[in-house]
N, C-alpha and C positions, 0 to 999 in steps of 0.2 A: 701407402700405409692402409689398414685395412681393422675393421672391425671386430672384435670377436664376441661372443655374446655373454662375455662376464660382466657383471655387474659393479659398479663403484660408485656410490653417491648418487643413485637411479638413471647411470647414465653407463655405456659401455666402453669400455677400453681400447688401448689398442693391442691387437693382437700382434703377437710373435712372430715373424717375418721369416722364423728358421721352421715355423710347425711341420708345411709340408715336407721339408728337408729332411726331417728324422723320420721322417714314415717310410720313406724310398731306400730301398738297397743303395749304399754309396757307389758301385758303379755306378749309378745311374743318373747321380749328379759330380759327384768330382770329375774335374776335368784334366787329370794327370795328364804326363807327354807333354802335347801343344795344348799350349792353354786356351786357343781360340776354337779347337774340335769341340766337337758334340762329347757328351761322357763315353768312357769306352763301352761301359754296359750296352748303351742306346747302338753304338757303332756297329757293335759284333751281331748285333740283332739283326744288319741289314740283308736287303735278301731274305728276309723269313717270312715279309706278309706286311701290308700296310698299318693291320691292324693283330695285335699281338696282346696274350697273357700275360698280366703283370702282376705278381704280389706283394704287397707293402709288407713293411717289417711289424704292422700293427696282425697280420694273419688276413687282410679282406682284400679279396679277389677282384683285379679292374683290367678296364684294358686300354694299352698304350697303344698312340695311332702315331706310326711314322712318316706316312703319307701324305705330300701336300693337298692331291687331292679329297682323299677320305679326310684331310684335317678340316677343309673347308666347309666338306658334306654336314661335317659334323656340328663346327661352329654356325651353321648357316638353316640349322635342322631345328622346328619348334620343338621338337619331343626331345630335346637334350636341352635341360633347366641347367639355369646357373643360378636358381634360387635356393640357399643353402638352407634358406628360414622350414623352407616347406618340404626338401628332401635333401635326405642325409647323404653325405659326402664323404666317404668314407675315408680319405686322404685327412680327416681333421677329427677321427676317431680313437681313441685305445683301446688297445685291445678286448678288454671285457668289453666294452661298448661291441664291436666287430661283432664279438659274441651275441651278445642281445638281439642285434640286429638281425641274425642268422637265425636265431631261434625265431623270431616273429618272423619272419618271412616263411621261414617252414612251417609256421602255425601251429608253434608248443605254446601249451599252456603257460600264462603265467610272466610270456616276454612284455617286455615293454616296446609299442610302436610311438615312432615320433611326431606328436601330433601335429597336425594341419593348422594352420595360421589365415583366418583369413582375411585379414587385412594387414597392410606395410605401415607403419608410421614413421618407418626411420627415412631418411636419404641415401644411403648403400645401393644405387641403382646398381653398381657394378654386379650385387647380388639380386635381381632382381631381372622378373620373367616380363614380358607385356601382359598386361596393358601397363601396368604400374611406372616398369620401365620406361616404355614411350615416353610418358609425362614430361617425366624429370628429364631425360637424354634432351628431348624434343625444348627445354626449355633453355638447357647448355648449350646448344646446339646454337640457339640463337645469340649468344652471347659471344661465340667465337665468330666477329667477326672478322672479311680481310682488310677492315680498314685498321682494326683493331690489331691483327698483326700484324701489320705492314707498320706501323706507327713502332709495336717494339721493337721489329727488325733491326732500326737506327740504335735504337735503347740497348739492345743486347752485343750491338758492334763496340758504342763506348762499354760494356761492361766487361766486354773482354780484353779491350786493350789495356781500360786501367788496370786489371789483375796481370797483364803481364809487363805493363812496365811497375809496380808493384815487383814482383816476382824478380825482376833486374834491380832493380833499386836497393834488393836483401840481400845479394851478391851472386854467386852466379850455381845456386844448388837451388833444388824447391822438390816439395813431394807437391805433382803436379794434383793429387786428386781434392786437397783440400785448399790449396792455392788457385786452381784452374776450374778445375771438372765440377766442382761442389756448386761456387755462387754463383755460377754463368745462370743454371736452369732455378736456384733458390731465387736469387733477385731477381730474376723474371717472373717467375709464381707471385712474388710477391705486388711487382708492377699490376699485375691484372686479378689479385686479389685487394687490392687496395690498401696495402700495409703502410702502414706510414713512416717515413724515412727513419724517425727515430727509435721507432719500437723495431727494425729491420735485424739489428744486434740480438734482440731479443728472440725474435721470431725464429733465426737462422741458427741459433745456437741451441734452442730446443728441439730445432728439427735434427739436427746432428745428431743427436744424443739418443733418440728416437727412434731414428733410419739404420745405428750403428749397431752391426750385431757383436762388436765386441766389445759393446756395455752392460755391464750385468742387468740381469733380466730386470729385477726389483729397480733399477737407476732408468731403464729403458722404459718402463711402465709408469713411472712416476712421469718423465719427461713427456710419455705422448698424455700423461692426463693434464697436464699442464698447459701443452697445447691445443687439448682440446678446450681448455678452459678462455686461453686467449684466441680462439679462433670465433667462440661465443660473445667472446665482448666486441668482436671483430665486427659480429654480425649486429650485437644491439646499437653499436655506431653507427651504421651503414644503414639503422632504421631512421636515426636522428639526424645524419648529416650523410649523405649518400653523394658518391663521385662517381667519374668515370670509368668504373672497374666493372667486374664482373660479378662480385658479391655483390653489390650496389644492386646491379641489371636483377639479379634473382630476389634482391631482397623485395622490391618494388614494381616486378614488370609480370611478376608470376601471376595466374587468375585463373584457380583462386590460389592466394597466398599461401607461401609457403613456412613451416611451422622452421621456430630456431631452432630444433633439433636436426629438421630435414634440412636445413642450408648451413650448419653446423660441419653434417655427414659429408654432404655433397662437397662440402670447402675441403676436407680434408681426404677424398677422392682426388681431388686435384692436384692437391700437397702432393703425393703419393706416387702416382701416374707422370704427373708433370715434373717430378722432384727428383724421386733416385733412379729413374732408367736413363734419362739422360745424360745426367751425370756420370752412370755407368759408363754409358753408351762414348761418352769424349774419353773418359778414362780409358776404358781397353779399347777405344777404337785408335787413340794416338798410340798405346803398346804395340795393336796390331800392324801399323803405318810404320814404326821403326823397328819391327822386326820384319820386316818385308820393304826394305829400302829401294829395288825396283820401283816398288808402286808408288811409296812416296814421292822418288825421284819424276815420276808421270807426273803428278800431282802438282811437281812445282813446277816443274816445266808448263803444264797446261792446265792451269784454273779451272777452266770450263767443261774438265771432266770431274768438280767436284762431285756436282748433282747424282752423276754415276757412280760416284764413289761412298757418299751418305747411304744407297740404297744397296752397293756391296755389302758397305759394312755392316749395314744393319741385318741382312740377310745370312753374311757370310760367320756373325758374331752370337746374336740372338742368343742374346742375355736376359729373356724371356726363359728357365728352365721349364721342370716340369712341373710349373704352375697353373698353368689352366687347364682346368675339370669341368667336365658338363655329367649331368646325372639324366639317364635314358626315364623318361616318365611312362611309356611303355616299349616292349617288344619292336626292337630298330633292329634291322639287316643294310651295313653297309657294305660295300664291296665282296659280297659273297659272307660275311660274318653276323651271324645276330647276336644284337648286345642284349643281354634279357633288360626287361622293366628294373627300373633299381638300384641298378646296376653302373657304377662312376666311371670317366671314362676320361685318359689324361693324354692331354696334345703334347707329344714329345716333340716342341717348336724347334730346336735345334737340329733334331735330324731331319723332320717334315722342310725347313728350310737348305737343305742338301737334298733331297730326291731326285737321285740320279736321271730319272722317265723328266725331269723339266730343266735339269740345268747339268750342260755340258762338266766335264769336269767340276764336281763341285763343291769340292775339299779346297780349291785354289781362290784367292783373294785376290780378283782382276779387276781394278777399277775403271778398264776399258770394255765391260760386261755392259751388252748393252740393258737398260733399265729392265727389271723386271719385278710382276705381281710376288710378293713372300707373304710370308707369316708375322714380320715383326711386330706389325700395329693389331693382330687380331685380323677375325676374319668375322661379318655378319654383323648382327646388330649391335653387337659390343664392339665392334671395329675403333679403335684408340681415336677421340672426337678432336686430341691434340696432336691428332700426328704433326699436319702441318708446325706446327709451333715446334716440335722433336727436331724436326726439320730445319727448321731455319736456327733454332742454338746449334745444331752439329753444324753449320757449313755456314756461322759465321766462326763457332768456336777455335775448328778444327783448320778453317781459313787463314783466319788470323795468327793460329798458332805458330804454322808450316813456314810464315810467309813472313813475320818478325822475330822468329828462334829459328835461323835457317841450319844452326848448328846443334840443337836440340838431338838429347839423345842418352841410353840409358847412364846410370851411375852404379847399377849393380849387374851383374848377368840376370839373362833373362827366369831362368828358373828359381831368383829370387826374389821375385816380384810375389808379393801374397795377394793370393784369389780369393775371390769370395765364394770360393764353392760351396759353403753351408748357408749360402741366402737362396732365396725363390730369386731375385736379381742379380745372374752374375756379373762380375767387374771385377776387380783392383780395389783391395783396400789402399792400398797406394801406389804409387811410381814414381821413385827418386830420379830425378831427372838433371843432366846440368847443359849449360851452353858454352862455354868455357872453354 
């Protein structure tokens, strides 16, 4: 989940999770055909240049990088800001805005430039350039420990099981996405944000409502102000009576301390990151496994290609759209291309994760590929600080599932499964599933 800079009761909301979605030509995010492809927009572009002309439906001109390499260049590059506060991001614009912006850059009288910020008081590191950044990362950072995951390792084993003998016990149909995929990564956020077993009802059903883009917008913005609210009392507990969690560790270990609104931001960074990719991620990763019953059939046969199959899938899937943007703070030439100063600039992760120049055949879903560097978790200093923990929910999730539903399998044809094409996180809104 993510911030947007409106205002409600001196505090900001959450933003819209479909914004970048409507700015983009729908090639470019619907995933018609196979549902596991890159969108056909991004496809048909291949072969034209690493880095290529894009324009958003709002009229302002960016450029998409298909390239694993140039994606890396790019996420790994200081003069490409992910500070939204301090330069404008044209993907989160309308049009008269676009406007505006074009006219100050050409230096008419009279536009309006978007003023410089120069300090951060919020937690939104995700938005945020160094030094700032370092702080806070550098203080998460510490907080993820491996003892600390290795401990919920055990914890997310029983939480899958119970949800699938649940799931048996209801008879023998279940829509796996809110049965399965939803609480594995929700109840584990909540293990290591320190939620307490009884308020867990609470916590998991506002996050639903929140993360779900087919709840009306006004129901969905009520639900994330709601949780911001309980994620605040979250944190005034965790001043008074402090456990072994990780809002705990930030409430208390920070120096100097960190204010309730930045460990607020930061908790709900977590939610966000930690909550619906993963959940995505079991979701179309079990569709992609039984639509490709070969690989499945590997899978059961031999366990110990899971680890290589977590990092297929997350390569081969990358439900990551075309949501990560950096803004050029000046004059960058990558690969032969200069991005002028200003100028926004969008990692198309789905196709950059298919780049023919690094991976053999790579439209195929091989879970005997041996391991290799992608794009799923981010590239550079925002590199995703929970991958490991992604990790260990897909390959107990997707373990357990294979290995105790050996007859698992769809209940509608596959082109009836609805996608979540109009989120920044593709998946499944669900998959009716039986054993039967």
């Amino acid at each position: 989940m993510s911030i947007s800079g409106e205002e409600s009761e001196g505090r900001r909301v959450t933003e819209s999770p479909t914004g970048i979605r409507r700015m983009l030509p729908a090639d470019m995010v619907d995933r018609g055909g196979c549902p596991f492809d890159p969108p056909s927009g991004v496809r048909e572009r291949r072969g034209q240049g690493a880095i290529q002309p894009l324009r958003l439906l709002n009229g302002a001109p960016t450029w998409m990088v298909t390239g694993l390499q140039e994606a890396r260049a790019v996420l790994a590059d200081p003069r490409f800001s992910s500070d939204r506060v301090r330069y404008p991001d044209v993907t989160k614009l309308q049009p008269h805005e676009v406007e505006q912006l074009a006219a100050a850059e050409s230096g008419e009288s009279g536009a309006a430039v978007a003023p410089k910020v120069d300090s951060r008081a919020d937690g939104m590191f995700v938005f945020m350039d160094p030094p700032e950044h370092t702080r806070l990362r550098r203080l998460l950072t510490g907080q993820f420990t491996v003892r600390r995951m290795r401990a919920l390792e055990s914890r997310l084993r029983e939480i899958a099981v119970e949800h699938i003998e649940a799931m048996r016990a209801a008879g023998t149909e279940a829509d796996l996405v809110p049965a399965y995929a939803l609480p594995i990564p929700s109840l584990a956020i909540c293990e290591l944000l320190g939620v307490d077993y009884a308020d867990r009802a609470e916590f998991q059903e506002r996050t639903a409502i929140a993360l779900n883009s087919d709840t009306p917008d006004d129901e969905r913005m009520q639900a994330g102000l709601e949780l911001y609210g309980f994620i605040q009392g979250l944190v005034t507990a965790k001043r008074e009576s402090p456990g072994d969690d990780i809002l705990s560790g930030l409430v208390h270990d920070a120096d100097p301390p960190l204010t309730d609104a930045q460990l607020t931001d930061m908790a709900l960074v977590l939610l966000g990151a930690g909550h619906e990719t993963t959940a995505n991620m079991l979701g179309l990763g079990t569709f992609a496994l039984l639509e490709h019953p070969d690989q499945l059939a590997a899978l059961r046969a031999d366990p110990a290609l899971m680890d290589n199959a977590i990092e297929e899938l997350l390569r081969y899937l990358s439900i990551i759209q075309m949501g990560v943007s950096r803004v050029a703070v000046e004059d960058v030439t990558i690969a032969g291309v200069k991005i002028p100063a200003g100028a926004t600039v969008i990692i198309a992760t789905p196709e950059a994760n298919r780049d023919p120049r690094h991976w053999d055949d790579p439209d195929r879903l091989d879970v005997h590929r041996p391991r290799t560097s992608h794009l799923a978790f981010g590239h550079g200093i925002h590199q995703c600080l929970g991958q490991q923990l992604a990790r260990a929910e897909m390959k107990v999730g997707l373990s357990e599932l294979i290995t105790r539903m050996p007859d698992l399998r769809l209940t509608v044809p596959a082109d009836q499964v609805p996608l979540r094409n109009e989120m920044l996180i593709f998946g499944v809104h669900s998959l009716p599933v039986t054993w039967a």
